[in-house]
PDB file as gemmi writes it, atoms N, CA and C in Angstrom:
CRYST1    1.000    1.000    1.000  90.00  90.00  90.00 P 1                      
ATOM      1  N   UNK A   1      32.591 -93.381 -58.043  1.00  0.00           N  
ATOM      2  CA  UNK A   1      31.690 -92.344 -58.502  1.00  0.00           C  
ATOM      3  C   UNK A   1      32.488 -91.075 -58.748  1.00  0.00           C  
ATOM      4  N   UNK A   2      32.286 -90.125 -59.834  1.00  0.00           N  
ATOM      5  CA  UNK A   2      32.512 -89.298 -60.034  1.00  0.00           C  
ATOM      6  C   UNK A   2      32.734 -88.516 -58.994  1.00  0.00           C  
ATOM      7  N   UNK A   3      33.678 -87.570 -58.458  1.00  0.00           N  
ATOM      8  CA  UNK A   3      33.769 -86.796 -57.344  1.00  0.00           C  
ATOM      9  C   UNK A   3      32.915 -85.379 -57.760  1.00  0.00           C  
ATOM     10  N   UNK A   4      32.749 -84.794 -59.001  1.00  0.00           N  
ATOM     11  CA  UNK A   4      31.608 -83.635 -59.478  1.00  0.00           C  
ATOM     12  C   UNK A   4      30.192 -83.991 -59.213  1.00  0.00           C  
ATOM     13  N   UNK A   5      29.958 -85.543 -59.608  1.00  0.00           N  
ATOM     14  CA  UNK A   5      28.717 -85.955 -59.388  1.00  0.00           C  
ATOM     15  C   UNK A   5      28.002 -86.052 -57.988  1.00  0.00           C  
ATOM     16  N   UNK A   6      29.197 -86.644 -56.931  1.00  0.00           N  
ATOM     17  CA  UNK A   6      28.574 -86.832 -55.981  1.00  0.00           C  
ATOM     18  C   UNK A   6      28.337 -85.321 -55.384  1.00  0.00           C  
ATOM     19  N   UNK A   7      29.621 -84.216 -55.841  1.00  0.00           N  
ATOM     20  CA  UNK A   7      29.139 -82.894 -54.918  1.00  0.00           C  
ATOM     21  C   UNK A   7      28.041 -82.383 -55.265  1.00  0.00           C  
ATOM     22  N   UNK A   8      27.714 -82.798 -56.918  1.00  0.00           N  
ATOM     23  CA  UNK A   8      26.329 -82.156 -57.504  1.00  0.00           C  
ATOM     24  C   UNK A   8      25.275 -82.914 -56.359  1.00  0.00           C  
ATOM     25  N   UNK A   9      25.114 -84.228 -56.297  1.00  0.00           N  
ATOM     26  CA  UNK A   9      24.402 -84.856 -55.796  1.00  0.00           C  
ATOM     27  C   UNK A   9      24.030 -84.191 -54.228  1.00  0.00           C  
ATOM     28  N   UNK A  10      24.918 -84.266 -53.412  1.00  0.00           N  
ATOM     29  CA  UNK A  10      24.928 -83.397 -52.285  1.00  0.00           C  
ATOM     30  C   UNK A  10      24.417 -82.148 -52.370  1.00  0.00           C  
ATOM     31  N   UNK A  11      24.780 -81.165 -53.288  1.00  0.00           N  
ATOM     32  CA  UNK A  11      24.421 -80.103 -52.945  1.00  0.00           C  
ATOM     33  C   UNK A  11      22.755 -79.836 -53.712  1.00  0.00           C  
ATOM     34  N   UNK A  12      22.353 -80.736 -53.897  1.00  0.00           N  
ATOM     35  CA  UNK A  12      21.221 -80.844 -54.479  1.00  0.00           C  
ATOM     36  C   UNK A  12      19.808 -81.620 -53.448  1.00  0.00           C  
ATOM     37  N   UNK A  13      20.603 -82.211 -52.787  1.00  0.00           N  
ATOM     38  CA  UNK A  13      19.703 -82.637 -51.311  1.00  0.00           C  
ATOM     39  C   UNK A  13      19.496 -81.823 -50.568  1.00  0.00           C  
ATOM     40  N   UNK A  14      21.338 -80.902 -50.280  1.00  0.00           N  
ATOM     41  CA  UNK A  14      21.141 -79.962 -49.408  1.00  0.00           C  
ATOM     42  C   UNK A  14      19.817 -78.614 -49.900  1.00  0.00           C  
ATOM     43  N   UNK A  15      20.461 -78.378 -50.989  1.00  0.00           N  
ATOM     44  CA  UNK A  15      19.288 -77.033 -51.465  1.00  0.00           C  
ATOM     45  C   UNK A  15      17.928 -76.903 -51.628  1.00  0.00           C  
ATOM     46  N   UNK A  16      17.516 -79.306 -51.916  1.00  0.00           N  
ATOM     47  CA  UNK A  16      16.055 -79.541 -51.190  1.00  0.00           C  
ATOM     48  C   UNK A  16      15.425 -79.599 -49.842  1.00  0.00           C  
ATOM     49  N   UNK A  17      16.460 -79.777 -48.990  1.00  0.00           N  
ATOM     50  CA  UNK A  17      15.771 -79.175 -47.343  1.00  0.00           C  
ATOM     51  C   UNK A  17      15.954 -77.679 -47.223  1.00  0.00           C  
ATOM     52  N   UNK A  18      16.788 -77.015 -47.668  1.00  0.00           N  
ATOM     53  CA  UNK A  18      16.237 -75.895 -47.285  1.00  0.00           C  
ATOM     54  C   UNK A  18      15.279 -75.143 -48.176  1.00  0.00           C  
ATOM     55  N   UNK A  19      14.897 -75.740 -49.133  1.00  0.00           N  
ATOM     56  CA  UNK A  19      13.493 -75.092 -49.691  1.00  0.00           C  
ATOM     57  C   UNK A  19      12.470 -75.521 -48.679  1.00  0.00           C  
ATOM     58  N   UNK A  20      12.284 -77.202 -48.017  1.00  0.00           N  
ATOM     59  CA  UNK A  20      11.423 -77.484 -47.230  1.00  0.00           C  
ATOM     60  C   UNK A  20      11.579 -76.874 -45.964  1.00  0.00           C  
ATOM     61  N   UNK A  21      12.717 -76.725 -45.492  1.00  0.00           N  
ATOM     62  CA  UNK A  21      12.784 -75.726 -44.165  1.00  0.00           C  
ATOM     63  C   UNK A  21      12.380 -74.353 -44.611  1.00  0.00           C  
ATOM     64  N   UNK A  22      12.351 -73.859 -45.671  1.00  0.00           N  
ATOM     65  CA  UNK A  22      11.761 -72.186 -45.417  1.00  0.00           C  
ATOM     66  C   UNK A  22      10.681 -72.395 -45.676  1.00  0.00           C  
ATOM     67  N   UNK A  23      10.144 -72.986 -46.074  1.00  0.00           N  
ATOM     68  CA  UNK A  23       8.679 -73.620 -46.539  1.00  0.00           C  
ATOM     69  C   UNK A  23       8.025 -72.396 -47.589  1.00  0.00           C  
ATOM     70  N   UNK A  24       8.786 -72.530 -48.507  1.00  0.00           N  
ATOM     71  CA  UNK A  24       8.403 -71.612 -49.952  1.00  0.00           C  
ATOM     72  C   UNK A  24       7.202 -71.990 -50.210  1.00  0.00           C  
ATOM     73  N   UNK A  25       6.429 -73.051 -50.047  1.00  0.00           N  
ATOM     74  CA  UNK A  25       4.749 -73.358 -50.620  1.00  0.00           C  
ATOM     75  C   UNK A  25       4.942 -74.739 -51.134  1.00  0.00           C  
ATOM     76  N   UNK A  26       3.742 -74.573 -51.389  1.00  0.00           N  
ATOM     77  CA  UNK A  26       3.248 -76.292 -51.522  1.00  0.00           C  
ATOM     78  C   UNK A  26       4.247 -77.007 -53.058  1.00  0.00           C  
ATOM     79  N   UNK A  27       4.442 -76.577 -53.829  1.00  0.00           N  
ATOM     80  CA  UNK A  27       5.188 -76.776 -55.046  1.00  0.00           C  
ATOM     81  C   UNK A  27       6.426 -76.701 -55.095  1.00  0.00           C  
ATOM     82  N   UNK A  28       6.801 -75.620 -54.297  1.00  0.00           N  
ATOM     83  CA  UNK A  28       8.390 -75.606 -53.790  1.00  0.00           C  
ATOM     84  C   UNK A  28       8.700 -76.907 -53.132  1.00  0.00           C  
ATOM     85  N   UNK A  29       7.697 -77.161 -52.179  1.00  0.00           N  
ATOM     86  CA  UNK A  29       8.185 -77.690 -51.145  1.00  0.00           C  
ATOM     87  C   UNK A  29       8.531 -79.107 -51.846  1.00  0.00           C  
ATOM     88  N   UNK A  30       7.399 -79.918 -52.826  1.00  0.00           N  
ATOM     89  CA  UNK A  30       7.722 -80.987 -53.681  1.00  0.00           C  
ATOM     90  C   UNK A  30       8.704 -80.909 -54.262  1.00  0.00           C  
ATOM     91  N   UNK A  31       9.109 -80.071 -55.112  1.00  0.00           N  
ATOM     92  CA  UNK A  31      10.199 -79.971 -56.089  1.00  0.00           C  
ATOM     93  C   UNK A  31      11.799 -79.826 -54.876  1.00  0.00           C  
ATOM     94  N   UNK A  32      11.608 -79.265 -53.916  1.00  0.00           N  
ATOM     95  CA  UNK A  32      12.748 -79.594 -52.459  1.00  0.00           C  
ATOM     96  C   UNK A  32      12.609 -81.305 -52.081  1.00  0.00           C  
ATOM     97  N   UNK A  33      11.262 -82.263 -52.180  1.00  0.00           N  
ATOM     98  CA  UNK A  33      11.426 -83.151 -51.833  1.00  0.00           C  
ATOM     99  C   UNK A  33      11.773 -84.150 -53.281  1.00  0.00           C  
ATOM    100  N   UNK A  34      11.671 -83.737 -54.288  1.00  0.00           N  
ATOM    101  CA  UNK A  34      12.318 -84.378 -55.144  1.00  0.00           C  
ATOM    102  C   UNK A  34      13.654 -84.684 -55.207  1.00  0.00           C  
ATOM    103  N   UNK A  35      14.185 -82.805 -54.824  1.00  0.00           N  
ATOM    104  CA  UNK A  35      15.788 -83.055 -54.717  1.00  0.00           C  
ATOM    105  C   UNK A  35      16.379 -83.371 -53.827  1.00  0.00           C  
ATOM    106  N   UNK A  36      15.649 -84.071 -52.660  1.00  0.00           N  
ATOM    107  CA  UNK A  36      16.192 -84.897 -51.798  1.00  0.00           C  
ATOM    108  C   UNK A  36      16.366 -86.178 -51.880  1.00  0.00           C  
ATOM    109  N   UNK A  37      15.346 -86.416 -52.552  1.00  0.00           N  
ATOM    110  CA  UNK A  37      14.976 -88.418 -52.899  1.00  0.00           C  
ATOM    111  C   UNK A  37      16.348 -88.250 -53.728  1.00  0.00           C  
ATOM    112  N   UNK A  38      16.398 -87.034 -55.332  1.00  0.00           N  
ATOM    113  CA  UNK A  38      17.466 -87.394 -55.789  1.00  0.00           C  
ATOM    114  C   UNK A  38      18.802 -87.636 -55.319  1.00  0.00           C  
ATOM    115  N   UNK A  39      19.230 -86.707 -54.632  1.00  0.00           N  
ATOM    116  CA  UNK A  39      20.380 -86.353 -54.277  1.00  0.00           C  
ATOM    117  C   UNK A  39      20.776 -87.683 -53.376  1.00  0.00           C  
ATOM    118  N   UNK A  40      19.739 -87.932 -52.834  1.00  0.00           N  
ATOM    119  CA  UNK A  40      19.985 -89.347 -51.458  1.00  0.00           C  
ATOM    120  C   UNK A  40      20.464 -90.380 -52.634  1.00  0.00           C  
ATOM    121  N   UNK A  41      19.673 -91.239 -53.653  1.00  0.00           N  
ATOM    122  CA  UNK A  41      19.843 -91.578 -54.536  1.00  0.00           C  
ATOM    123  C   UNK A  41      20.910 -92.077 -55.445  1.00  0.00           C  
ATOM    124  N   UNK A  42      21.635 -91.359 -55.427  1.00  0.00           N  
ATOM    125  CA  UNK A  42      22.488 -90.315 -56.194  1.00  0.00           C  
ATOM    126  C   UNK A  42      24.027 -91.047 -55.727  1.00  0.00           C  
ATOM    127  N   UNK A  43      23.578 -90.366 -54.387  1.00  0.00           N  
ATOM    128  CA  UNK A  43      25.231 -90.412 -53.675  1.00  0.00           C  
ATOM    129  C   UNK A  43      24.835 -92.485 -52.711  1.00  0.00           C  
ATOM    130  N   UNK A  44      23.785 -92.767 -53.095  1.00  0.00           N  
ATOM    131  CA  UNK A  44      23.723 -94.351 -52.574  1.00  0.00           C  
ATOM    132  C   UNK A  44      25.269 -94.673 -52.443  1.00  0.00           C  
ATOM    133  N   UNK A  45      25.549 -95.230 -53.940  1.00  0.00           N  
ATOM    134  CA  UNK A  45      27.100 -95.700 -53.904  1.00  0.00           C  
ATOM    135  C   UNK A  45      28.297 -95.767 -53.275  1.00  0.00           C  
ATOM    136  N   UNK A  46      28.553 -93.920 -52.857  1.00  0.00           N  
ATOM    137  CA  UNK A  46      29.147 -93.939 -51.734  1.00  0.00           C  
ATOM    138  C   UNK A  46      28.995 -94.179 -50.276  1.00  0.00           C  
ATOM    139  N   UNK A  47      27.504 -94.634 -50.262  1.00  0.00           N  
ATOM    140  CA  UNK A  47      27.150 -94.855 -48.781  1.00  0.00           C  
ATOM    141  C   UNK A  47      27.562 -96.532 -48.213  1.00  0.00           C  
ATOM    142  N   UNK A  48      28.199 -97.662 -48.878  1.00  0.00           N  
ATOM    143  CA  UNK A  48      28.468 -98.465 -48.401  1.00  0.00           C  
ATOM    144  C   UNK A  48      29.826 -98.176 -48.504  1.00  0.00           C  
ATOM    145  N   UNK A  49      30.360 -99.275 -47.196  1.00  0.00           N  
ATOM    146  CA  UNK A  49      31.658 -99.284 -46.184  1.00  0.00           C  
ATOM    147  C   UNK A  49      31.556 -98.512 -45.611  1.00  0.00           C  
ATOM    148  N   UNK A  50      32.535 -98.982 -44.833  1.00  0.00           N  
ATOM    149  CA  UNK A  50      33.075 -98.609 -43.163  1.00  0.00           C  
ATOM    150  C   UNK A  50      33.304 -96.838 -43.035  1.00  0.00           C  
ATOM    151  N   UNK A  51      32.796 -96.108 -42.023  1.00  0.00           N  
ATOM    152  CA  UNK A  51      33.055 -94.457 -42.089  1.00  0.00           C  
ATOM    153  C   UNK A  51      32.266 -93.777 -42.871  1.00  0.00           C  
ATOM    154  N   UNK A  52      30.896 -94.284 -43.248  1.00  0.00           N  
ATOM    155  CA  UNK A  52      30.126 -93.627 -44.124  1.00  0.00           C  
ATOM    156  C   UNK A  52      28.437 -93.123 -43.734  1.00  0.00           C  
ATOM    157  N   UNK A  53      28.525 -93.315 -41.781  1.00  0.00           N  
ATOM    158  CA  UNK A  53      27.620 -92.844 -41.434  1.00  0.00           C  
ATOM    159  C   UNK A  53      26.710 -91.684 -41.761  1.00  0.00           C  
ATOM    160  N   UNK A  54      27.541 -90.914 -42.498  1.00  0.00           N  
ATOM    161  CA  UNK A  54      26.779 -89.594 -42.981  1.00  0.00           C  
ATOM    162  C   UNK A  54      26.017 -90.144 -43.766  1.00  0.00           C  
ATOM    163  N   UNK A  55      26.149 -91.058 -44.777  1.00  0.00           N  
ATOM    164  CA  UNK A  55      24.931 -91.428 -45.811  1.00  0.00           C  
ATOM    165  C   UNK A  55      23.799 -91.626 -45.314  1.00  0.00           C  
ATOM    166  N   UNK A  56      24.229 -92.552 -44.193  1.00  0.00           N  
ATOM    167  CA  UNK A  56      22.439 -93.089 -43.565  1.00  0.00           C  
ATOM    168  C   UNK A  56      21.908 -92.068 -42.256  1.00  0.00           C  
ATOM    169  N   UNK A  57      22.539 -90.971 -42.329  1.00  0.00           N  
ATOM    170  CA  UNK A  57      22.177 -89.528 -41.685  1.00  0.00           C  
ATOM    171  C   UNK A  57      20.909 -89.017 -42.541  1.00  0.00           C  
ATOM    172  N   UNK A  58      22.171 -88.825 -43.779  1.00  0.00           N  
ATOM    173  CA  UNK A  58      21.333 -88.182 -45.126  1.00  0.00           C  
ATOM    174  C   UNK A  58      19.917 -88.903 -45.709  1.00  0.00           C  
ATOM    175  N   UNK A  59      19.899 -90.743 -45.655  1.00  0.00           N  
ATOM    176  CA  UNK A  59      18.988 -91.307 -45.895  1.00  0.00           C  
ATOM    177  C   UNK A  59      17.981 -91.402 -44.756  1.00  0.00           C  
ATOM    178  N   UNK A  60      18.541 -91.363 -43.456  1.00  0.00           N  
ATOM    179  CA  UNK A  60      16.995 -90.890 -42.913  1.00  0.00           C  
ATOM    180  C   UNK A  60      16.423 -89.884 -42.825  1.00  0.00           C  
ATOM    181  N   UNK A  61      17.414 -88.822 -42.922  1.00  0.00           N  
ATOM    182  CA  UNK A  61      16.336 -87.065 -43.022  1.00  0.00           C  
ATOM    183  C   UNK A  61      15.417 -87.648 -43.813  1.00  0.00           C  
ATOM    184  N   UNK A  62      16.096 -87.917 -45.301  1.00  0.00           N  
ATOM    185  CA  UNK A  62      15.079 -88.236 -46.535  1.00  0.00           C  
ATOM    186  C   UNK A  62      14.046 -88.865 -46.364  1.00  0.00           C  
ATOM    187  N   UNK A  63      14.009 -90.029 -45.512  1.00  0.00           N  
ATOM    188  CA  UNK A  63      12.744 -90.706 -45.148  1.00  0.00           C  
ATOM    189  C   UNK A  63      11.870 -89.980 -44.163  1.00  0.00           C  
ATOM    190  N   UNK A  64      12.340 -89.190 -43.328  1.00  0.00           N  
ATOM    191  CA  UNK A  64      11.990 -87.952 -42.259  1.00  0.00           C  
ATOM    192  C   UNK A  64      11.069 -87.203 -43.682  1.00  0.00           C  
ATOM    193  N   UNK A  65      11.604 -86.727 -44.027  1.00  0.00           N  
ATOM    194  CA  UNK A  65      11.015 -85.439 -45.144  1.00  0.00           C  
ATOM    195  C   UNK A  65       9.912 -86.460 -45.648  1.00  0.00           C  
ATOM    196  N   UNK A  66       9.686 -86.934 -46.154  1.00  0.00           N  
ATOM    197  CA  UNK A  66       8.961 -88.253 -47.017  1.00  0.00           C  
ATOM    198  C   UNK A  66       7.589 -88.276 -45.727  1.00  0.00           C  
ATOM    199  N   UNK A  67       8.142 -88.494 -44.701  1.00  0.00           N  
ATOM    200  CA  UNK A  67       7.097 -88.939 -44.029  1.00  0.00           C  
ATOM    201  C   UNK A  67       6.468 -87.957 -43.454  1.00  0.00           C  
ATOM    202  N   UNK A  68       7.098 -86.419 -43.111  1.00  0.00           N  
ATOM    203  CA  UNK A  68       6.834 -85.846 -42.833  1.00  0.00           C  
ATOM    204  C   UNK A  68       5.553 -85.195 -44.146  1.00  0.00           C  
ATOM    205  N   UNK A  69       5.781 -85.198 -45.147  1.00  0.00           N  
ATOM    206  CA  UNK A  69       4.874 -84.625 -46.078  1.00  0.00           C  
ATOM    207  C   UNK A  69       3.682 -85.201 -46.372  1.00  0.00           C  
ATOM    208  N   UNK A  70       3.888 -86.523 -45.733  1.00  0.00           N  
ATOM    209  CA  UNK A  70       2.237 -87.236 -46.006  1.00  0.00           C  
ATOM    210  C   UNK A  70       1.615 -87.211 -44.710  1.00  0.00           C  
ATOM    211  N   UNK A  71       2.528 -87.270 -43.558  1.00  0.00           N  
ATOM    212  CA  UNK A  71       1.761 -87.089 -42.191  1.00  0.00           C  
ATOM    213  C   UNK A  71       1.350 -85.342 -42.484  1.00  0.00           C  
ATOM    214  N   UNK A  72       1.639 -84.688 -43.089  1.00  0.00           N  
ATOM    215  CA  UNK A  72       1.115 -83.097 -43.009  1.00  0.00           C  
ATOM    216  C   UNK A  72      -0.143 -82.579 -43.688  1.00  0.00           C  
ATOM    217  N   UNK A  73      -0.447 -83.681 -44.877  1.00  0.00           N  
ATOM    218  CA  UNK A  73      -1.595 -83.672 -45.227  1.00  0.00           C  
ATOM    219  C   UNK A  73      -3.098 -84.216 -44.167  1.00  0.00           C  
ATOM    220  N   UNK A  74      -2.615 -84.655 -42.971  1.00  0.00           N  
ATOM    221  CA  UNK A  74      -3.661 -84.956 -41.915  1.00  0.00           C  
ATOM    222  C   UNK A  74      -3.585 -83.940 -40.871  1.00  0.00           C  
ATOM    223  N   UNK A  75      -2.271 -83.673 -40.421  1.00  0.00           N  
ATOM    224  CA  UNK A  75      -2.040 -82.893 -39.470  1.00  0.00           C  
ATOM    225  C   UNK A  75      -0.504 -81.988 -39.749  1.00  0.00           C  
ATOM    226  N   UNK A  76      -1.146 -81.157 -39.856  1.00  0.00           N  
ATOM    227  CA  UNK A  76       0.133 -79.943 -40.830  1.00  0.00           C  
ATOM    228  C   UNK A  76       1.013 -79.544 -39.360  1.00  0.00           C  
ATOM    229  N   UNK A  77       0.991 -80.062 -37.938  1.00  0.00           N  
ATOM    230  CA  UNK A  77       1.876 -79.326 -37.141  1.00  0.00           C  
ATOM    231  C   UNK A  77       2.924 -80.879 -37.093  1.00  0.00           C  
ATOM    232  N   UNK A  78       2.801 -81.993 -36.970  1.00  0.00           N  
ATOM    233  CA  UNK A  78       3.405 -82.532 -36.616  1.00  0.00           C  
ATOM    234  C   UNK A  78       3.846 -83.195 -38.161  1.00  0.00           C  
ATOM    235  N   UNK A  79       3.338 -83.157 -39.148  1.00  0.00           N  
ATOM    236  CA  UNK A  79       4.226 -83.595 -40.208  1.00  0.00           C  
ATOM    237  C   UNK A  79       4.894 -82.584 -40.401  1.00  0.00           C  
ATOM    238  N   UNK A  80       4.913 -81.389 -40.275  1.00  0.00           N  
ATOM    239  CA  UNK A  80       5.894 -79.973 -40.340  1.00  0.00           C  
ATOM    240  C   UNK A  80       7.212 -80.360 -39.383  1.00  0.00           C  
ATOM    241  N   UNK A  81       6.702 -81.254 -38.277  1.00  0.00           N  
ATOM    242  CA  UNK A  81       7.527 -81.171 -37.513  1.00  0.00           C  
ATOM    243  C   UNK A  81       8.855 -82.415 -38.109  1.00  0.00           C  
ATOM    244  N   UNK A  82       8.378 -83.434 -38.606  1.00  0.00           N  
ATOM    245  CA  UNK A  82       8.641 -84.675 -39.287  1.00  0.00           C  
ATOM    246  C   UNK A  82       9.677 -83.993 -40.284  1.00  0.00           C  
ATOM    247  N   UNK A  83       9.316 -83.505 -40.972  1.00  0.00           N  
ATOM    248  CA  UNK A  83       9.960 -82.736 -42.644  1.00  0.00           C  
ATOM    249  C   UNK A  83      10.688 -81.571 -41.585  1.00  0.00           C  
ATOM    250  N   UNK A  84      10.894 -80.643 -40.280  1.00  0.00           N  
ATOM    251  CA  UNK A  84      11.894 -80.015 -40.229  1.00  0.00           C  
ATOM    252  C   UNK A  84      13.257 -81.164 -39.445  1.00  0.00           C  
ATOM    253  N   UNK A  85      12.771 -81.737 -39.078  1.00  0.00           N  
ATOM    254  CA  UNK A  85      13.963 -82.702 -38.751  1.00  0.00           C  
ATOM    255  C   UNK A  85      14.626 -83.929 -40.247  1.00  0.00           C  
ATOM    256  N   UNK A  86      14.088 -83.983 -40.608  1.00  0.00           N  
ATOM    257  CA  UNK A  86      14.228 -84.508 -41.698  1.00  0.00           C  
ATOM    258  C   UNK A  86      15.069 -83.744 -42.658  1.00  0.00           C  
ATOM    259  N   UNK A  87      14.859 -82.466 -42.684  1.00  0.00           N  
ATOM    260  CA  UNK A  87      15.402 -81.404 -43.590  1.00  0.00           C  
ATOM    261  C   UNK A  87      17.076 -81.232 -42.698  1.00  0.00           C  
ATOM    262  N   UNK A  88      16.688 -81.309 -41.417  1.00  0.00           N  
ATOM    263  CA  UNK A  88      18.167 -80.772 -40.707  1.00  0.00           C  
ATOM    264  C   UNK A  88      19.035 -82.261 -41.073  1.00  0.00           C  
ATOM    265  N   UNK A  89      18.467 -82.958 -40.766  1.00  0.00           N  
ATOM    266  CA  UNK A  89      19.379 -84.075 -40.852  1.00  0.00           C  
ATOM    267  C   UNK A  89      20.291 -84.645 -42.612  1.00  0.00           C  
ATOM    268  N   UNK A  90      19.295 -84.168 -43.790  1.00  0.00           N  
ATOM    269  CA  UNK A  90      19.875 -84.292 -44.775  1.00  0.00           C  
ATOM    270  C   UNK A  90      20.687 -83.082 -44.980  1.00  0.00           C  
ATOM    271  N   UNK A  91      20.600 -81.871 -44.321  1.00  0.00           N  
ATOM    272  CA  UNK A  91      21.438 -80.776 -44.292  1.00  0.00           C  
ATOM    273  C   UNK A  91      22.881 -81.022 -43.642  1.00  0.00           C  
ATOM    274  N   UNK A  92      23.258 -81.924 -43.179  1.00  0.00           N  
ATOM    275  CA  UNK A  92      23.851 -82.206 -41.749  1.00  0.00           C  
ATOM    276  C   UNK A  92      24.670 -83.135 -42.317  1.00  0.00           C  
ATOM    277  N   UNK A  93      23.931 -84.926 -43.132  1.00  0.00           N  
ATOM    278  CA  UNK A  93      24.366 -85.423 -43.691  1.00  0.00           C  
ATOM    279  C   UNK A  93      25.264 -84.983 -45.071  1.00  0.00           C  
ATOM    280  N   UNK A  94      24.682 -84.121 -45.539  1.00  0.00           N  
ATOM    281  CA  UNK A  94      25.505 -83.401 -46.949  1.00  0.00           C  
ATOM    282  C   UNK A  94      26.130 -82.921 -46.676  1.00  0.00           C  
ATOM    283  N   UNK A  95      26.507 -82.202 -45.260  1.00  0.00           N  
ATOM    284  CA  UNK A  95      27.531 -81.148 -44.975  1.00  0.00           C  
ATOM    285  C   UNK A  95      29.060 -82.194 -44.366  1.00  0.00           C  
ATOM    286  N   UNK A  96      28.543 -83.350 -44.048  1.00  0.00           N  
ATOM    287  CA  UNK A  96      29.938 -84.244 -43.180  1.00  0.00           C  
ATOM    288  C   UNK A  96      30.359 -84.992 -44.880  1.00  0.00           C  
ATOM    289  N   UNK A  97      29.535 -85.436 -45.180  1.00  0.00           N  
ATOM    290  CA  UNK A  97      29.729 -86.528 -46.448  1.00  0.00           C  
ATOM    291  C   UNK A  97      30.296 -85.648 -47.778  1.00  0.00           C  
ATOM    292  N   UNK A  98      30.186 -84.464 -47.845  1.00  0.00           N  
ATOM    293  CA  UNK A  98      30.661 -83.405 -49.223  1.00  0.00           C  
ATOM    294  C   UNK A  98      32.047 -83.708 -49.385  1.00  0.00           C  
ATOM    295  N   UNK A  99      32.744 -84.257 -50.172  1.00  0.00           N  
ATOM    296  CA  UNK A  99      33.812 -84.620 -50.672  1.00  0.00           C  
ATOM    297  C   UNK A  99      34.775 -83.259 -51.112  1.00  0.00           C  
ATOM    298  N   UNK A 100      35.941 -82.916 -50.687  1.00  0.00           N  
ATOM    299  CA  UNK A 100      36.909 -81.777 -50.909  1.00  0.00           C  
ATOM    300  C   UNK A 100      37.473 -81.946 -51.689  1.00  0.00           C  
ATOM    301  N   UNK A 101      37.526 -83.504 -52.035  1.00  0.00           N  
ATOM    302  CA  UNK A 101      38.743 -84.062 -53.065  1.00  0.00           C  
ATOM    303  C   UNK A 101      38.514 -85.742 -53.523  1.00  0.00           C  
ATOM    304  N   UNK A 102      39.105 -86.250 -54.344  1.00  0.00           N  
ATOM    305  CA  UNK A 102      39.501 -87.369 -54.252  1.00  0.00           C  
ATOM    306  C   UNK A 102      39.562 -88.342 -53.566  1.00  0.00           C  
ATOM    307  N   UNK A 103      38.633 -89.658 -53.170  1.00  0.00           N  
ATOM    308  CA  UNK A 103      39.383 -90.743 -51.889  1.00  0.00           C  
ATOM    309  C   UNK A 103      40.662 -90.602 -52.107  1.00  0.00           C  
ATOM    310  N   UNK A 104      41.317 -91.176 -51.418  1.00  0.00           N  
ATOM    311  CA  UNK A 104      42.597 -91.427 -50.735  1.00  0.00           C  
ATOM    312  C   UNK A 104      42.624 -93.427 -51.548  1.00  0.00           C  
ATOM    313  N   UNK A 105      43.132 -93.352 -51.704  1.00  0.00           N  
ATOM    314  CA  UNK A 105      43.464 -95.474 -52.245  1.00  0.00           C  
ATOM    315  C   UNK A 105      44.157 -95.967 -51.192  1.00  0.00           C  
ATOM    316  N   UNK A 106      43.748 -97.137 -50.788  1.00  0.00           N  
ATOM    317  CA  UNK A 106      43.734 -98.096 -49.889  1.00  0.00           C  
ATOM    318  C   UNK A 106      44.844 -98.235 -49.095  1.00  0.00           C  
ATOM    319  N   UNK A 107      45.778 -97.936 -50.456  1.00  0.00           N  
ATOM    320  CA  UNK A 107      47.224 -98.593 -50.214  1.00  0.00           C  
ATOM    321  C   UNK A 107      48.350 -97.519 -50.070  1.00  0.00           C  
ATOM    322  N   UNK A 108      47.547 -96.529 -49.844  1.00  0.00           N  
ATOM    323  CA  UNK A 108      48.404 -95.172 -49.583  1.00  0.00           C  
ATOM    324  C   UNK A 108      49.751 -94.988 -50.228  1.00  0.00           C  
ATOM    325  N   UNK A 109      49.993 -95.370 -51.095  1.00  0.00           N  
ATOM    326  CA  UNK A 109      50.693 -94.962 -52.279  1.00  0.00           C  
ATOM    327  C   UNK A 109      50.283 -94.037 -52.818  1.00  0.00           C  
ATOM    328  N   UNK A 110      51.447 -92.482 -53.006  1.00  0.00           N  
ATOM    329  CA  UNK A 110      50.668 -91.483 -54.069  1.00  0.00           C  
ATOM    330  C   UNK A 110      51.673 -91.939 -55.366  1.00  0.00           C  
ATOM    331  N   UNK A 111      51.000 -91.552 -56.555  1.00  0.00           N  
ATOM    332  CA  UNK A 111      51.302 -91.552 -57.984  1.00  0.00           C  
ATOM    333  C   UNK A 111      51.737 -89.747 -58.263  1.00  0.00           C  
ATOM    334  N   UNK A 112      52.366 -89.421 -58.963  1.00  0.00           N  
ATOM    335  CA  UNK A 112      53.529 -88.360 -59.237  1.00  0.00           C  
ATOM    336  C   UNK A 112      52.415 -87.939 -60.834  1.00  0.00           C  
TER     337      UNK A 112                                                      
END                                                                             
């Protein structure tokens, strides 16, 4: 995967929990849970193999947030509560998994 794509991807999950953590309103808050589904989405690819626990960090906030927004339409304290853990955890996941650079190749050979 593109290394621009996946940081876009990341920082696009990240900037959807914290719209749902400040809780800008009901429209914000969708358009924050969009860019979480995306961003989770997104960066899938890099989430298989070994050392890639942050993905399924990032994919359960996302399901956290998800569930939190339909449990809030019954009871707005504890799906609030659902979607702020949910929000920390895709915040958390994007912040270990954000790529600085390039993988590294297998065979640790650098090219000139």
């Amino acid at each position: 995967m593109n290394l621009r794509i996946s940081q876009g991807a990341l920082l696009l999950a990240a900037a959807g929990a914290i719209v749902i953590l400040l809780a800008l309103g009901t429209v914000a808050g969708l358009i924050g849970l969009a860019a979480i589904l995306l961003g989770t989405l997104l960066t899938a690819p890099l989430g298989r193999g070994p050392g890639n626990g942050w993905w399924t960090l990032l994919a359960v906030g996302a399901v956290l947030s998800v569930i939190g927004a339909l449990v809030a339409l019954a009871s707005e304290g504890f799906g609030g509560l659902l979607a702020l853990l949910g929000g920390v955890a895709v915040v958390a996941g994007a912040a270990i998994g954000f790529p600085l650079g390039p993988a590294e190749s297998s065979s640790g050979s650098e090219t000139a």
